[in-house]
C-alpha positions in Angstrom: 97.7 -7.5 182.1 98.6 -6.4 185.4 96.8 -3.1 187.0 98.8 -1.3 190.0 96.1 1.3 192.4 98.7 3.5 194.6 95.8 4.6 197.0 97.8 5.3 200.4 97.0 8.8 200.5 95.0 10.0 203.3 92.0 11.8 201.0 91.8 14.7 203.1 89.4 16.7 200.9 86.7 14.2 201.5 87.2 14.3 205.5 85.0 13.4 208.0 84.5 10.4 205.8 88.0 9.4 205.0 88.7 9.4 208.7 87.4 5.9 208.7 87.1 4.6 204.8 89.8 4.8 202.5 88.2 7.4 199.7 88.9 4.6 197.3 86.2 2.4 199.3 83.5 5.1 199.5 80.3 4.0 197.7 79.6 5.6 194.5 76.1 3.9 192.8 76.4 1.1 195.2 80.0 -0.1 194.8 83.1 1.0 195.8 85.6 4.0 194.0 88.0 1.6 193.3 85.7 -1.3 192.0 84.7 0.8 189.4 88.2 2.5 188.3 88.8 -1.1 187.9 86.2 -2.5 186.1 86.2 0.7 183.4 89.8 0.0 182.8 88.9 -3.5 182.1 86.3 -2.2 179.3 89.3 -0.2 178.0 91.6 -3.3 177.9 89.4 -5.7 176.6 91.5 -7.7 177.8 92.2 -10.2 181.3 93.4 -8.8 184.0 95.9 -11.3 185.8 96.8 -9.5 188.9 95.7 -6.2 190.6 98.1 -4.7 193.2 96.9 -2.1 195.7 99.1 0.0 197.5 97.9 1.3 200.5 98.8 2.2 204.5 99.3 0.0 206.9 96.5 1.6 209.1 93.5 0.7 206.8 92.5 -2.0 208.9 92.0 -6.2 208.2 88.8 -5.2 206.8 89.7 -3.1 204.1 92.2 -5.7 203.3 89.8 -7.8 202.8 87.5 -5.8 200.9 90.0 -5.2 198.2 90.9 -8.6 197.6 87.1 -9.1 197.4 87.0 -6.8 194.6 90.0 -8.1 192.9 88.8 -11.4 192.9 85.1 -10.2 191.9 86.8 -8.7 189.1 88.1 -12.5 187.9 91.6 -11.4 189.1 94.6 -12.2 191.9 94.7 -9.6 194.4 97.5 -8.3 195.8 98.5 -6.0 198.8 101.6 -3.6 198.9 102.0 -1.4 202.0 103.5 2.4 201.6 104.6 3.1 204.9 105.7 6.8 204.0 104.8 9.7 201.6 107.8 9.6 199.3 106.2 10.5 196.0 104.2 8.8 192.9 107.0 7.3 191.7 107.9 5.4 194.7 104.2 4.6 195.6 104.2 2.2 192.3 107.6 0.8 193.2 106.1 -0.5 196.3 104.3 -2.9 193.9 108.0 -3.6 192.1 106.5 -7.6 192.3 104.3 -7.2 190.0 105.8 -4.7 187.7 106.4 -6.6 184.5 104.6 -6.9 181.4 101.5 -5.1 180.1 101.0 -2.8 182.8 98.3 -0.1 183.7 99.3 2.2 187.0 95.7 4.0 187.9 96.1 6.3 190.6 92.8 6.0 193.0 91.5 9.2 193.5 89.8 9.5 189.6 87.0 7.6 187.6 86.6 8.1 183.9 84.3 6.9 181.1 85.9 6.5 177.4 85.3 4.9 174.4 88.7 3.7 172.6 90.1 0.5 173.1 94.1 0.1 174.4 96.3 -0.5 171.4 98.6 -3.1 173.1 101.5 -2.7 170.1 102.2 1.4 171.5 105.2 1.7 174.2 103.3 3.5 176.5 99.4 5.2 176.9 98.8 8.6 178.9 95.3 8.7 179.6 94.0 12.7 179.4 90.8 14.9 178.8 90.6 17.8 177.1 89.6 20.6 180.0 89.1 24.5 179.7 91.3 25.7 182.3 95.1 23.6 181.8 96.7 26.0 184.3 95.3 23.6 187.5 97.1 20.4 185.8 99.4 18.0 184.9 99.4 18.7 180.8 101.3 16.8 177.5 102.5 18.6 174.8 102.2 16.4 171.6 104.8 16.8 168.1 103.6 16.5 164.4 103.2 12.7 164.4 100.8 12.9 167.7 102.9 11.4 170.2 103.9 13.1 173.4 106.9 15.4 173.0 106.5 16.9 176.3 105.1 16.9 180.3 104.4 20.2 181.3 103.0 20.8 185.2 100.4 23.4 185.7 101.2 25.2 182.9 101.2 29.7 182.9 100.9 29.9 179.7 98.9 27.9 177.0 100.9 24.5 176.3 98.5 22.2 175.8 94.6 21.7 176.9 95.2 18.1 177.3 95.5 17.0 181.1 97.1 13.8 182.4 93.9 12.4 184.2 96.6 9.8 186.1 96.2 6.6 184.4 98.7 5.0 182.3 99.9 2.3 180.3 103.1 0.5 179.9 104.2 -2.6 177.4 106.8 -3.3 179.4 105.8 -3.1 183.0 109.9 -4.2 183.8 111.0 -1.0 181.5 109.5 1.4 184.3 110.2 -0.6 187.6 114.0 -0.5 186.6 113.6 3.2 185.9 112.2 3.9 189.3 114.5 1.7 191.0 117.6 4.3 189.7 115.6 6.7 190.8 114.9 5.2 194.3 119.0 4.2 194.5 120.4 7.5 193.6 118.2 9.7 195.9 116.8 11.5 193.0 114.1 13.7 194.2 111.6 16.8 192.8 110.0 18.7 195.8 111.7 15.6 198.3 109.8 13.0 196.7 110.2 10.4 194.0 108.0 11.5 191.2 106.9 9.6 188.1 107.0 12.7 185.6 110.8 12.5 186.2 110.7 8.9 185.0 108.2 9.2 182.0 110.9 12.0 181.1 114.3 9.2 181.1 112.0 6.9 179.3 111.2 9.4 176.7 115.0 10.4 176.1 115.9 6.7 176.2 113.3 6.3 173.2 110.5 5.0 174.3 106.9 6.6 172.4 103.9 7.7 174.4 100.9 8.3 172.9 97.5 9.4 174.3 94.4 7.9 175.3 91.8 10.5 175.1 88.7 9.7 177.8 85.5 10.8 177.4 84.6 12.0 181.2 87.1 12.7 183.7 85.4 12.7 187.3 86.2 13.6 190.4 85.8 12.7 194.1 87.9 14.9 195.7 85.1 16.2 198.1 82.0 15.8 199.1 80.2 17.8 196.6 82.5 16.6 193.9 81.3 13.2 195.2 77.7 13.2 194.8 77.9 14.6 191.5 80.1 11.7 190.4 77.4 9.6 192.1 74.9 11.3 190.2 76.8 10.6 186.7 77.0 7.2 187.3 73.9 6.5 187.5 73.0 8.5 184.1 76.3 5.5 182.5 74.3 2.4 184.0 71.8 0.2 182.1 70.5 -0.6 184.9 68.9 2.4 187.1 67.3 0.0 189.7 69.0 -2.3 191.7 67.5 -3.6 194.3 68.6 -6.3 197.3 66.4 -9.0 197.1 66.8 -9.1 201.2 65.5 -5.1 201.2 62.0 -4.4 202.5 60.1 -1.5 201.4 56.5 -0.5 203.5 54.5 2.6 202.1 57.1 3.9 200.3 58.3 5.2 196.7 61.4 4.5 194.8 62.7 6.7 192.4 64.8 5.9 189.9 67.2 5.3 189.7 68.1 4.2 192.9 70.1 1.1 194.9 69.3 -0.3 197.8 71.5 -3.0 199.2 71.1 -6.2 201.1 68.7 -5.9 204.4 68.1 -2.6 203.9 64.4 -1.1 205.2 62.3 1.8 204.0 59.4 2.9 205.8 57.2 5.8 204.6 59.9 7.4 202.6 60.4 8.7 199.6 63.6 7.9 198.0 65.5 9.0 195.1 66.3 10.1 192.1 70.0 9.4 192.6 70.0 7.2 195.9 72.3 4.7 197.1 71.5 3.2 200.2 74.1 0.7 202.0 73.2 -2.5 203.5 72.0 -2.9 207.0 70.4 0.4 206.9 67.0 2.0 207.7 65.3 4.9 206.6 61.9 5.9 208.0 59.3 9.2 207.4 61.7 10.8 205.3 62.3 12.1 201.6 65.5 11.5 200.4 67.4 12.4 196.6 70.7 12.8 195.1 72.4 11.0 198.5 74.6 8.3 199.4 74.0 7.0 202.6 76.5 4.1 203.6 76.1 0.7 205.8 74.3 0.6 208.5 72.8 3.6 209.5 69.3 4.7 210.7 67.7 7.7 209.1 64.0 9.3 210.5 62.1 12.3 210.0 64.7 13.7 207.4 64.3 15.9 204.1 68.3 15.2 202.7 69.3 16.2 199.5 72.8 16.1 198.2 74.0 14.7 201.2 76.8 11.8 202.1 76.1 9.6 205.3 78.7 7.4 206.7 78.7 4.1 208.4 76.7 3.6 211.5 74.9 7.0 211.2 72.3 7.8 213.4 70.6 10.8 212.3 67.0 12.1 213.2 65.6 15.5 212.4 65.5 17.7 209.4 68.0 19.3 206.9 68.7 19.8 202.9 72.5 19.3 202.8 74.8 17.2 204.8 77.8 15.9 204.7 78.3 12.9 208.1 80.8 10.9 209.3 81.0 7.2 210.7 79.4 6.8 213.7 77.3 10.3 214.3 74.4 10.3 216.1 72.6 13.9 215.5 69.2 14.7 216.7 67.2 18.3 215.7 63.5 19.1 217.4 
């Protein structure tokens, strides 16, 4: 099983903290985005996941690089990097992985996380993973026929079509099936809206036979912005067993943990108050302050502050008092 993550997109929604991390990177319960897309797919599968390619810009840094082949490889599988040097559309985005486009193949687009309960069935041509929302009109829908397979892909629907939306994640038997399709597409200049779109090629697979089927998810969440964010942060720590994870290198003095909470290597609280619904980054220190329902990322330095439903970046610096905040890497603010 290979997995492809197109993730070059600049997450603009989630700015200031996607000036500097990749949204797929940003901490949600203590790990990455991306980690856990990755590892829920993996529960769908049930099965080994041989290689995971990430496509992403060629401005995200050595670090990041590195990061994501750290996950891959956490993950018990090969990592590999694809670089999408320009916005030319879903379609191409997964082409830029065309190396590792054969086989069983799932294409997860980075910008969702989901929960579910079925397991793939391997023997179908192709899996469109969707949840059943109130409001089709602001997505991506399939209509389905008699038998239950998809008969049609309908974008932002007027009218009522279907209440099933495409949460984009998706399956293919044959992972060489869809690189050729996208490689005619790619040859002959074919473009919607001057890009290179992958609805175009699930519809030439669908008239050249192949069946899709769905793969109906359980929760669909976002983290498109910053309030989107921490209540994704929130539900994941409501899906975990575990609702205290704690660094054995983290030092607590005078203070009270909430569940549930995480606190990551080095990390120091002094006279604080922290959680429910906390996720504290390594390296950094919090002091005199009640925190809940925040993420607050590596190595930053929190005092005197009453923060709920907030995000902190890298290498804050923040001292004072507020409810609801939303920080970039490498802020320093100060209130009296």
């Amino acid at each position: 099983m290979n997995i492809i993550i197109p993730m070059a997109g600049m997450g603009k929604r989630l700015r200031p903290h996607t000036l500097t991390t990749p949204k797929p990177l940003i901490p949600i319960a203590g790990k990455p985005i991306v980690y856990w897309l990755v590892h829920d797919i993996a529960e769908v599968c049930g099965n080994h996941i041989e290689n995971i390619g990430f496509v992403i810009g060629r401005n995200f840094g050595e670090a990041v690089e590195k990061e994501l082949l750290y996950i891959a490889d956490k993950l018990g599988a090969k990592g590999h990097l694809f670089y999408q040097d320009e916005p030319l559309g879903t379609a191409h985005a997964i082409y830029c992985a065309a190396e590792i486009l054969e086989g069983r193949t799932i294409v997860a687009f980075a910008d969702t996380l989901f929960k579910a309960n079925f397991r793939l069935d391997f023997k179908q041509d192709s899996i469109i993973w969707v949840h059943q929302v109130s409001d089709p009109s602001a997505f991506g829908v399939v209509k389905l026929n008699e038998n239950g397979e998809i008969d049609d892909f309908v974008e932002k629907p007027t009218g009522f079509v279907s209440d099933l939306a495409i949460i984009g994640i998706y399956y293919f038997k044959s992972g060489e099936l869809l690189r050729n399709e996208i490689k005619v597409l790619i040859e002959n200049k074919i473009k919607d809206g001057g890009e290179y779109q992958l609805t175009r090629v699930l519809e030439t697979l669908k008239e050249k036979g192949i069946k899709f089927v769905t793969g109906q998810v359980d929760d669909w969440l976002d983290c498109g912005n910053k309030q989107a964010t921490v209540e994704t942060h929130r539900a994941y720590f409501n899906f975990m067993k575990e609702k205290r994870i704690i660094s054995k290198s983290s030092k607590t003095t005078n203070s009270v943990l909430i569940e549930p909470v995480y606190l990551g290597d080095n990390v120091e609280i002094d006279n604080a108050v922290i959680g429910p619904y906390v996720s504290v980054g390594d390296n950094s220190k919090i002091s005199e302050s009640r925190i809940q329902n925040s993420i607050i990322q590596k190595d930053s330095m929190i005092k005197n502050a009453n923060l709920a439903n907030s995000m902190l970046g890298n290498f804050v610096t923040f001292e004072g008092k507020a409810t609801d905040l939303s920080v970039g890497d490498y802020n320093t603010i100060s209130q009296f």
